[in-house]
C-alpha positions as CSV (number, residue, x, y, z in Angstrom):
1,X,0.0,0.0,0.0
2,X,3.1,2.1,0.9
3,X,4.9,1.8,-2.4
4,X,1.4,2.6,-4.6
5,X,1.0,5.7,-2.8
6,X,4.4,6.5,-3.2
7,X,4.0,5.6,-6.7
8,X,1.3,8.0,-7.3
9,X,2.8,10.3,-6.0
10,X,5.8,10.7,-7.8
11,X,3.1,10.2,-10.8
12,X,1.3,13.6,-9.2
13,X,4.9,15.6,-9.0
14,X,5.2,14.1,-12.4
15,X,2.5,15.3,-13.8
16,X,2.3,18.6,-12.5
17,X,5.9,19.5,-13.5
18,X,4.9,18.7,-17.0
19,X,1.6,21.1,-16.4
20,X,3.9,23.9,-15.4
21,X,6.5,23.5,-17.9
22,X,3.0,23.8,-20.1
23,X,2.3,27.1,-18.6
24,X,5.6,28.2,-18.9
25,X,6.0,27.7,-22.5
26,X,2.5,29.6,-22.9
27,X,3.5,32.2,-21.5
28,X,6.4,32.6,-23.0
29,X,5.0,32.0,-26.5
30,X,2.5,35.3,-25.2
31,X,5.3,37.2,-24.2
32,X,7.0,36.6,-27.6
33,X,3.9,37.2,-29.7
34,X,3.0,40.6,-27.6
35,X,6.8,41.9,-28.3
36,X,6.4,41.6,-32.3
37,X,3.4,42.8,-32.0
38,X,4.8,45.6,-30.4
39,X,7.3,46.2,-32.5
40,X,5.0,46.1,-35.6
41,X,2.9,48.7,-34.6
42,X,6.0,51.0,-33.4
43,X,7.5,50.2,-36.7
44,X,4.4,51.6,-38.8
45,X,3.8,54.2,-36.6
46,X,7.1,55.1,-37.1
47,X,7.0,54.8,-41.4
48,X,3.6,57.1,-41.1
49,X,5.6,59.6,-39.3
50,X,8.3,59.5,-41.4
51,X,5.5,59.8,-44.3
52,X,3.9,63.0,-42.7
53,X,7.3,64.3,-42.7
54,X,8.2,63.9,-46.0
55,X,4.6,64.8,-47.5
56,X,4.0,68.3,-44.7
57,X,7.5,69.3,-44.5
58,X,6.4,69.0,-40.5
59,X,9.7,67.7,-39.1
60,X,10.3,71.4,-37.8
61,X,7.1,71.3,-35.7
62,X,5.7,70.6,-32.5
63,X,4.2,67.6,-31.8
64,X,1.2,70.1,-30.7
65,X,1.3,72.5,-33.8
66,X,1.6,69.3,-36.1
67,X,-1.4,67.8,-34.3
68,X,-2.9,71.5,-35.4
69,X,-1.9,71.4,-38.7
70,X,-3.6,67.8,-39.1
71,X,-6.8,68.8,-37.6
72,X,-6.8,72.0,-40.1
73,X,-6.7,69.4,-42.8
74,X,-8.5,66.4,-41.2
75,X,-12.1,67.2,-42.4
76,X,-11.5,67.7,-45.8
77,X,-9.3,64.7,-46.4
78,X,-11.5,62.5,-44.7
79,X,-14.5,63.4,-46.9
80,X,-12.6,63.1,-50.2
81,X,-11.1,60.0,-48.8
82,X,-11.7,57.2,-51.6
83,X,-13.7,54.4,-50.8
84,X,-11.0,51.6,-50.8
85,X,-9.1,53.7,-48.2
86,X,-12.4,54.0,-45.4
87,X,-12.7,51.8,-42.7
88,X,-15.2,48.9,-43.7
């Protein structure tokens, strides 16, 4: 009786090392997949800035008088905006 319950439970320990090794690798897989997402989105936010740059000559602005400038224009591009360029 002894040796079966010491059976199970090194069968328990067993078990639940492989269960948090499970977790483990989870979380790292999230981890990993929230980074590149991350990095992504910082790297196309930082192509669009490097677009409204180019395209408003705004790299001697303020972040607040560019944001100015943008609302100035914000209404009329978005209502000549073509269709394949609107949100769906």
């Amino acid at each position: 009786m002894n040796n079966e319950l010491n059976h199970l439970e090194e069968q328990r320990k067993k078990t639940q090392k492989k269960i948090d090794q499970s977790e483990w690798k989870i979380n790292k897989s999230k981890y990993y997949e929230n980074r590149k997402n991350r990095k992504e989105r910082t790297r196309k936010l930082i192509q669009k800035g490097a677009l409204l740059d180019k395209y408003f000559e705004s790299d001697q602005l303020s972040i607040e008088e560019t944001e100015e400038l943008l609302k100035i224009f914000s209404e009329y591009v978005n209502s000549k905006k073509p269709d394949k360029f609107k949100k769906e």
